[in-house]
Each structure stands twice: as C-alpha cells, then as structure tokens.
C-alpha positions in Angstrom: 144.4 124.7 153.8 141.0 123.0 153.8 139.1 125.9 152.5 141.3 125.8 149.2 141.5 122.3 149.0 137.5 122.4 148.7 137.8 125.7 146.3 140.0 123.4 144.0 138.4 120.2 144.1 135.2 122.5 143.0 137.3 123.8 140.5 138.4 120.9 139.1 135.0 119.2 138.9 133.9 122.2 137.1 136.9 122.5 134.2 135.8 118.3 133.5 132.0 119.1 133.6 133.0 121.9 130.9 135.3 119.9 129.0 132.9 116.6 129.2 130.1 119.3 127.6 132.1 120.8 124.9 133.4 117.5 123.7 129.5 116.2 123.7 129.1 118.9 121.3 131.8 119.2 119.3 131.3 115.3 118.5 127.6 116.2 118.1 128.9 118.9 115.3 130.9 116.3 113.2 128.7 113.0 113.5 127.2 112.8 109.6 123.8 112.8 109.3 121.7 109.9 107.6 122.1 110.1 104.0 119.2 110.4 101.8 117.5 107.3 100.5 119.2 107.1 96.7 117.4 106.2 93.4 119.5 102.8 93.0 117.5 101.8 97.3 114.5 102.5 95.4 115.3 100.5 92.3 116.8 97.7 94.4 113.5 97.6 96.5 111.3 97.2 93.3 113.7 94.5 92.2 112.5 92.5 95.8 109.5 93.6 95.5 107.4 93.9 91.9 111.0 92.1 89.8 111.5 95.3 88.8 108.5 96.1 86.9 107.1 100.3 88.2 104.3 99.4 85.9 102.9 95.7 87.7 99.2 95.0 88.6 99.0 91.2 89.1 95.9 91.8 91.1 97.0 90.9 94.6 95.9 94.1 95.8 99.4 96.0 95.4 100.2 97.9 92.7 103.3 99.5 91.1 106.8 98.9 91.8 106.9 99.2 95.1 103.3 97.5 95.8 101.3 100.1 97.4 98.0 99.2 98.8 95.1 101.8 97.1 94.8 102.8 100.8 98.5 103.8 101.2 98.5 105.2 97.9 95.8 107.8 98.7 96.9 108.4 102.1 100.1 109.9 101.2 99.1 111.8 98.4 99.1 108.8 94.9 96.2 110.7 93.7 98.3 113.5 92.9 99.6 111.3 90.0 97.5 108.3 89.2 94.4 106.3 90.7 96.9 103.8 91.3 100.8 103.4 91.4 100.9 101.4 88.8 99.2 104.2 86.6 102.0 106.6 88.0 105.8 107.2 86.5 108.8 105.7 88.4 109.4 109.1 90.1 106.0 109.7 91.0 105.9 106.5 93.2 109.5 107.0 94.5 108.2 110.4 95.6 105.2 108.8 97.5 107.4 106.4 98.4 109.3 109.0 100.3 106.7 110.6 102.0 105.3 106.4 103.3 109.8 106.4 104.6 108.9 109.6 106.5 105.7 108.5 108.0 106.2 104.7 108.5 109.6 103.8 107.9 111.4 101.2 106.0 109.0 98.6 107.8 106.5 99.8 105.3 108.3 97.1 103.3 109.6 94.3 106.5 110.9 92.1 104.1 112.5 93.2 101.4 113.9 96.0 103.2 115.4 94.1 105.9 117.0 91.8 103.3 118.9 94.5 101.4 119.7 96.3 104.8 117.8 99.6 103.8 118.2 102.2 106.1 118.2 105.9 104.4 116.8 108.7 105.7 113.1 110.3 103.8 114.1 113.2 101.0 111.3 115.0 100.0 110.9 115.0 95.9 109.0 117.5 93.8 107.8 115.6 91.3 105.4 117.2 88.4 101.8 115.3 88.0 101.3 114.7 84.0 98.5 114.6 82.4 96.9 111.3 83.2 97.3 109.2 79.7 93.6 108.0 77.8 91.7 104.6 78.6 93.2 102.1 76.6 90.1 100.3 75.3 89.0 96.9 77.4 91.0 94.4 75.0 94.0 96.3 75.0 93.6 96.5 78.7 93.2 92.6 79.3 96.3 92.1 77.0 98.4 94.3 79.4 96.8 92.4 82.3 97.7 89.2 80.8 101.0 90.3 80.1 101.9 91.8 83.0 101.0 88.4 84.8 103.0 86.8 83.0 106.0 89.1 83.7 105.4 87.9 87.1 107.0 84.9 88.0 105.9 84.3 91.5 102.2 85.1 91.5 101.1 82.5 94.4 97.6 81.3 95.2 97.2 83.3 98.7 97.7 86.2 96.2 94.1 85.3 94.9 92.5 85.0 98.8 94.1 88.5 99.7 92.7 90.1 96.8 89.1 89.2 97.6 89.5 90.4 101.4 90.6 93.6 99.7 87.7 94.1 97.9 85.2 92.9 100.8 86.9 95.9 102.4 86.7 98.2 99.6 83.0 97.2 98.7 82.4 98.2 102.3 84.0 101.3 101.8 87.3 100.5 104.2 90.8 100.0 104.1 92.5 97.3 104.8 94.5 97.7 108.2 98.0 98.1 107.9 98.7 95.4 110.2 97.0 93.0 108.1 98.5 94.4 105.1 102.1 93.6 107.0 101.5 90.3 108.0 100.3 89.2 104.3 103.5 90.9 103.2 106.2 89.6 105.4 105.1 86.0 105.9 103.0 85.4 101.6 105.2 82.7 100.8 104.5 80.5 104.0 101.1 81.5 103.9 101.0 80.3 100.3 102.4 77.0 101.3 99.9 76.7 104.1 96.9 77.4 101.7 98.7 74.7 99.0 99.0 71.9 101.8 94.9 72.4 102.4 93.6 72.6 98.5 93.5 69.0 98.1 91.6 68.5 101.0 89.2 71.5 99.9 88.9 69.7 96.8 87.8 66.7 98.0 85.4 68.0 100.3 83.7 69.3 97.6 83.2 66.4 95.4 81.9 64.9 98.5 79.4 67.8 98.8 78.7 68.0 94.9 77.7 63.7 94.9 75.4 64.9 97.3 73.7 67.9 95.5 74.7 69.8 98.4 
C-alpha cells in the first residue's frame, strides 16, 4: 500500500509539472508580440520634439525632426542620406530613427517619449538615399535659417550655451556624450529658467568690469 501510494503521488507531481509546462507554452505561443513603432509615433514625436518641422536647424545642436545630435546621426548610419537630419527626407530620419529605437530605446528621446507613452518595438526600414540636392547659395541659406527660427517658437537661451559646448567638442574633434546630450534634453526648459534668473546679474557684473576697463 505504501509502495503505490509513493508511485502515485510521483505520478501525480509529474502529470502537474507537465501540465504547468505545456500551459507556460501554450500561453507563450499566443502572447502578441510588440507591435512595430507606426509612422503617426514618429510624427507625433516630431510634433514634441522639432513642432513638427523634419526640415528644423535652429542651431542648438539638433537637427531634423526628431533632433539628432551630428554624433547620433553618423553613428547609426545619417550619412547614408544627408550630413545632417535636417538635410535628409522624413523617411530617411524615421529609418535612422529606427535603428537609434533598436540600439537605445525610446530614452533616446526621455521626454517627449515618456509624455506620449511611446513604447513600439524597432522595424527596420529600407529606405533609398537620393541624390543629395545642390548648395543653395549663402543668402538663400541665411533666409532659410532665419525662417526656420522663426518657425520655432520655443528657441530658449540655454539653446545658445549648448550650441557652443557642441562645437568646443566638435573643434576638438569629439562628440558630445550621450549623457550630456540627455540631461540637456530632459531637463532645457528648467535649465533655461536657471540661466534667465542669472543674466541680469551677468549683466551687471560686466558694466562693473567695463567702468573699470577691465
């Protein structure tokens, strides 16, 4: 009697480990997958990001739609396209854009991406590189430059700062880190305010230093 009780007892803890394993699978089987990050996230994360505007280069260091740094541009294959994003069509930086989801994440973008809830999976895009367009000549350069900053509503002083670290580092031939770049992203309004509470203070300073000839 106690040899089959044991034989059953093992039986029975067998059937559930089986049963417990083939459920685990079949619910394994039918869970759906991450769907692929749409053209409307992509258009809703320039909105938060450039207003909308693929074609933006206020000169704060980001460029394009979704406001790659040169550095993050290059590194996942801009170059392909354009110099720079903002050089590059709307599906050419979307299809960067997907390889910087599958390398980094939607924290490539902490803000804006936490505010609209982004969370697709990367889909890899084969996307032709055109013919890079002529140099417009300088004046009708600075014309687009002016009126692309005006397109931008909420170009902010700190914008200005960040864009001359950027070019220390490019002068010296490096990029800017990506934690840096992050932080300037996710926190450029309260740095703004920060470097707007100080100006006046600046300012003075320097009359002080100027009535002095220093």
């Amino acid at each position: 009697m106690g040899r089959h009780s044991k034989r059953n007892s093992i039986s029975t803890v067998g059937r559930i480990a089986v049963a417990g394993a083939a459920l685990s699978a079949g619910a394994a089987a039918f869970a759906p997958a991450a769907s692929a990050a749409p053209d409307s996230d992509w258009d809703r994360l320039a909105q938060c990001e450039a207003g909308g505007n693929w074609q933006i280069n206020t000169g704060n260091g980001y460029h394009g739609g979704l406001q790659f740094s040169p550095s993050t541009w290059n590194a996942y294959g801009g170059q392909k396209y354009a110099p720079y994003a903002y050089q590059a069509s709307r599906e050419q930086q979307i299809a960067v854009a997907e390889k910087v989801l599958a390398g980094q994440g939607w924290g490539a973008w902490p803000s804006c991406s936490a505010q609209l809830g982004l969370n697709s999976a990367p889909t890899p895009r084969n996307v032709s590189a055109k013919p890079a367009p002529k140099k417009a000549a300088p004046q009708a350069e600075a014309k687009k430059a002016v009126s692309q900053l005006a397109q931008q509503k909420d170009v902010l002083a700190i914008d200005k700062v960040y864009q001359q670290i950027v070019e220390r580092f490019e002068a010296a031939g490096l990029a800017v880190p990506a934690p840096v770049e992050e932080f300037y992203k996710a926190h450029r309004v309260n740095l703004n305010n920060h470097l707007n509470a100080h100006n006046a203070r600046v300012a003075q300073a320097q009359q002080i230093l100027n009535q002095f000839g220093l």
